[in-house]
N, C-alpha and C positions, 0 to 999 in steps of 0.2 A: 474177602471174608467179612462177613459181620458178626459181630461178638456184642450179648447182654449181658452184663452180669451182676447181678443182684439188683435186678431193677422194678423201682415199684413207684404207682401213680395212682395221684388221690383228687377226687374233685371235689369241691364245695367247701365247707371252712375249716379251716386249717389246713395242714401239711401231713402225709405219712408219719406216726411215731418210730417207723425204723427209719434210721442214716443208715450213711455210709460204711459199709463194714458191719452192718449190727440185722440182724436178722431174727423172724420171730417165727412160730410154726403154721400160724393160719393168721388169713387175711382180716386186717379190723375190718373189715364190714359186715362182721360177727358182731359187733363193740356196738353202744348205742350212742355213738360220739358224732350222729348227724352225718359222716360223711361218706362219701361213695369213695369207694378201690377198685381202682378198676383196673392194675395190675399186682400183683405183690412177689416181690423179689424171684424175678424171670430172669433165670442164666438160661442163653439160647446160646448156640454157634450155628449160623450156617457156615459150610468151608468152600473156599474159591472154586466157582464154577459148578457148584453143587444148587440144588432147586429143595428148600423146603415150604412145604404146605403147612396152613395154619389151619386147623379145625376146631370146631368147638362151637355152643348153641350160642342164640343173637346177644348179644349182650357180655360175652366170656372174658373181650380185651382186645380181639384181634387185630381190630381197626387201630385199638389207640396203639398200639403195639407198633403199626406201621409207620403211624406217625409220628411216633418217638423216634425212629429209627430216621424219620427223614428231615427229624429237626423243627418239624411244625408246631410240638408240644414240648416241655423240659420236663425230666423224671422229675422225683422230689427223693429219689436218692439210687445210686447207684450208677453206672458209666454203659457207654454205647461207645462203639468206634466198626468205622467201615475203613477198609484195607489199612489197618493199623492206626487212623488217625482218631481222634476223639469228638463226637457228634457234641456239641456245646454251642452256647451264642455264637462266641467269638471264630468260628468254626464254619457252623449252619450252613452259611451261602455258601463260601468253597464247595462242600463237601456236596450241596445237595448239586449240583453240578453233575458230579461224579454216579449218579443215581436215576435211573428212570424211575416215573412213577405213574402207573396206568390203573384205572379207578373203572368202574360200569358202569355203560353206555361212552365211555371215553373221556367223558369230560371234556367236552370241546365249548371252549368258548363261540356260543352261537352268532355274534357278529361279526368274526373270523371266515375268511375262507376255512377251505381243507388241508390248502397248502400254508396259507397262513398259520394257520395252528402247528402244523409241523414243522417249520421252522422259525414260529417266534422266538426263541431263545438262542437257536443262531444267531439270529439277526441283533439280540439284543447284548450277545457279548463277543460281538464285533466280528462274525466269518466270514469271509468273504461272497462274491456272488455264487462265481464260478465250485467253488467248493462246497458251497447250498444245492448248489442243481445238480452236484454230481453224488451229493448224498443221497437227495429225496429220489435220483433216479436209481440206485441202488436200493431205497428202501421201499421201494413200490413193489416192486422183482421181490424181494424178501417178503415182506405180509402178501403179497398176491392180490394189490389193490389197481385198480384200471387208472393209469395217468390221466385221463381223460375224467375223472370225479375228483381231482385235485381244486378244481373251478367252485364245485359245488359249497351250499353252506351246508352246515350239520343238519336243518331242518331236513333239505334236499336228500339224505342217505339214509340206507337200512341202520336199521340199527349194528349185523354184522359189518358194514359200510364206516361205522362210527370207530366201533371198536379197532379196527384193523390202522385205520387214521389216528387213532388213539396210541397205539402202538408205535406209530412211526414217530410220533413225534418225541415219547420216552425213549427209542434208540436215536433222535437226530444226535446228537454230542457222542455218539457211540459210548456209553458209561458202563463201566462195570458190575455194576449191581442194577437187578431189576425190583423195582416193588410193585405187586399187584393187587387190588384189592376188590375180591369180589369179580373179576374184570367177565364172564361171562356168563351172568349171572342174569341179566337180561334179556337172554338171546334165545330165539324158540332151537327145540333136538337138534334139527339139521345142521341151521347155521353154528349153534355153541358144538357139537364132534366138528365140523373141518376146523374152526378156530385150533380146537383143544390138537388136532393135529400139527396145523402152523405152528402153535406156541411152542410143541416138544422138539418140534424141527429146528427151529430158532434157538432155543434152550441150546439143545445138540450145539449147532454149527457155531454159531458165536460165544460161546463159555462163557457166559454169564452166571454172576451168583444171582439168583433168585429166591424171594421172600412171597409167599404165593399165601391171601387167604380164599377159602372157600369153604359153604359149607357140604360141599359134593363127597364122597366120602372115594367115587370111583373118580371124579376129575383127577382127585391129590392125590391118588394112587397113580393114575397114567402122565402126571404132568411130575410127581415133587419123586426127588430120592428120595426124601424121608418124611415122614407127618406129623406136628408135634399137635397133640390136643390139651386148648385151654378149657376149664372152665372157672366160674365166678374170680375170673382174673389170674388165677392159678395155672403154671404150669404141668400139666399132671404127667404127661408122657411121652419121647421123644423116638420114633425109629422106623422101622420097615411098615409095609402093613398087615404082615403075616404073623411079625413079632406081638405088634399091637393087639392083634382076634387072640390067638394063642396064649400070651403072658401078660393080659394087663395088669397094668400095678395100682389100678384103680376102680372101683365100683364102679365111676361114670364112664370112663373107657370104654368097658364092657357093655354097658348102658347104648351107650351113643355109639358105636359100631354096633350094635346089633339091629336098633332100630333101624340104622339103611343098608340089613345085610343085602338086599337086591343089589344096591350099588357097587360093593366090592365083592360079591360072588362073583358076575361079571369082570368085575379088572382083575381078579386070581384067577378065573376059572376054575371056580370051586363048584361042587355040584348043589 
């Protein structure tokens, strides 16, 4: 499970004027106090083994969002914790352990093999040989990547090629929580539907919690349980995506699901 609650994030000088416990109704980046918000007091849950999507236009929080959650950035108030434990300095490395985290195009370190990339972090917190080769042979079979492009560098493969290698190496530690950012967002129709079918498969079979952003309106419908939409760092809305068309509780809600009603007519089958 990941749990936010009352979490907000300020960049340039100074700090958020909400702490811990103290909450205000809109975000100071209303305020002319120079400084960018670029979350304000975000209570999320995803629940174990459950996939939510993040929506919302370029700039809404979602990235930073992600990476609050995996310890690369610190709130300026308010708490984080994945499976009960508390994301904080002292913390960070344990926890991100426990975490995949897959980014677009993969993020492959390009002087890296394929297989290198996939199990650097094996290698670096001490697994053995034998239990490397019987992972990455497991997870080849799982994303449905050819053993035989393990050789290759990241120049060397498709970009679906990337992504898939991307994936393997966020499940090498087999972690509990996935985080995804954007992950196929790069990738032309064809190749991004089989992905988007892998990834619900994967979802499925191995229970994972998943932290999904995208700004696909039909992807987060066929990959997340649930969709929560930010905008200007705000959490505005959290649920189905039938819920969402029907009752939103927000002007841009409505807004922003209507603009790509193409996309989710198709994943409702709505006419």
């Amino acid at each position: 499970m990941i749990v936010l609650t009352n979490v907000s994030k300020t960049y340039g000088d100074g700090s958020t004027s909400a702490s811990v416990g103290r909450r205000e109704t809109r975000p100071a980046a209303h305020k002319t106090d120079g400084r960018q918000h670029a979350l304000w007091s975000i209570d999320l849950t995803v629940e174990s083994e459950r996939c939510v999507a993040l929506l919302g236009s370029s700039g809404s929080g979602k990235s930073t969002l992600l990476r609050l959650v995996l310890g690369l950035i610190v709130p300026d108030s308010g708490s984080i914790t994945i499976a009960g434990l508390p994301m904080q300095p002292d913390t960070a490395q344990r926890l991100r352990l426990r975490v995949g985290y897959v980014i677009q195009d993969g993020g492959l370190f390009p002087h890296l093999s394929a297989l290198e990339n996939v199990t650097l972090v094996a290698r670096l917190v001490g697994w053995e040989r034998d239990d490397i080769d019987r992972r990455v042979e497991t997870l080849t079979t799982l994303v449905g990547l050819s053993a035989s492009l393990l050789s290759h560098y990241p120049v060397e493969l498709s970009g679906g090629e990337r992504q898939r290698v991307g994936l393997m190496r966020a499940l090498m530690l087999d972690p509990p929580v996935l985080l995804l950012d954007e992950p196929l967002g790069a990738l032309d129709p064809v190749i991004r539907a089989r992905l988007q079918d892998d990834l619900r498969r994967i979802f499925k079979d191995l229970k994972k919690t998943v932290l999904l952003v995208t700004h696909d309106v039909g992807e987060a419908a066929f990959l997340a349980d649930e969709i929560a939409i930010l905008n200007d760092g705000i959490l505005l809305q959290k649920g189905v995506l039938k819920d969402l068309i029907e009752r939103p509780q927000d002007p841009f809600v409505a807004e922003f699901l209507q603009a790509q009603r193409p996309r989710w007519t198709d994943a409702l089958g709505a006419p």
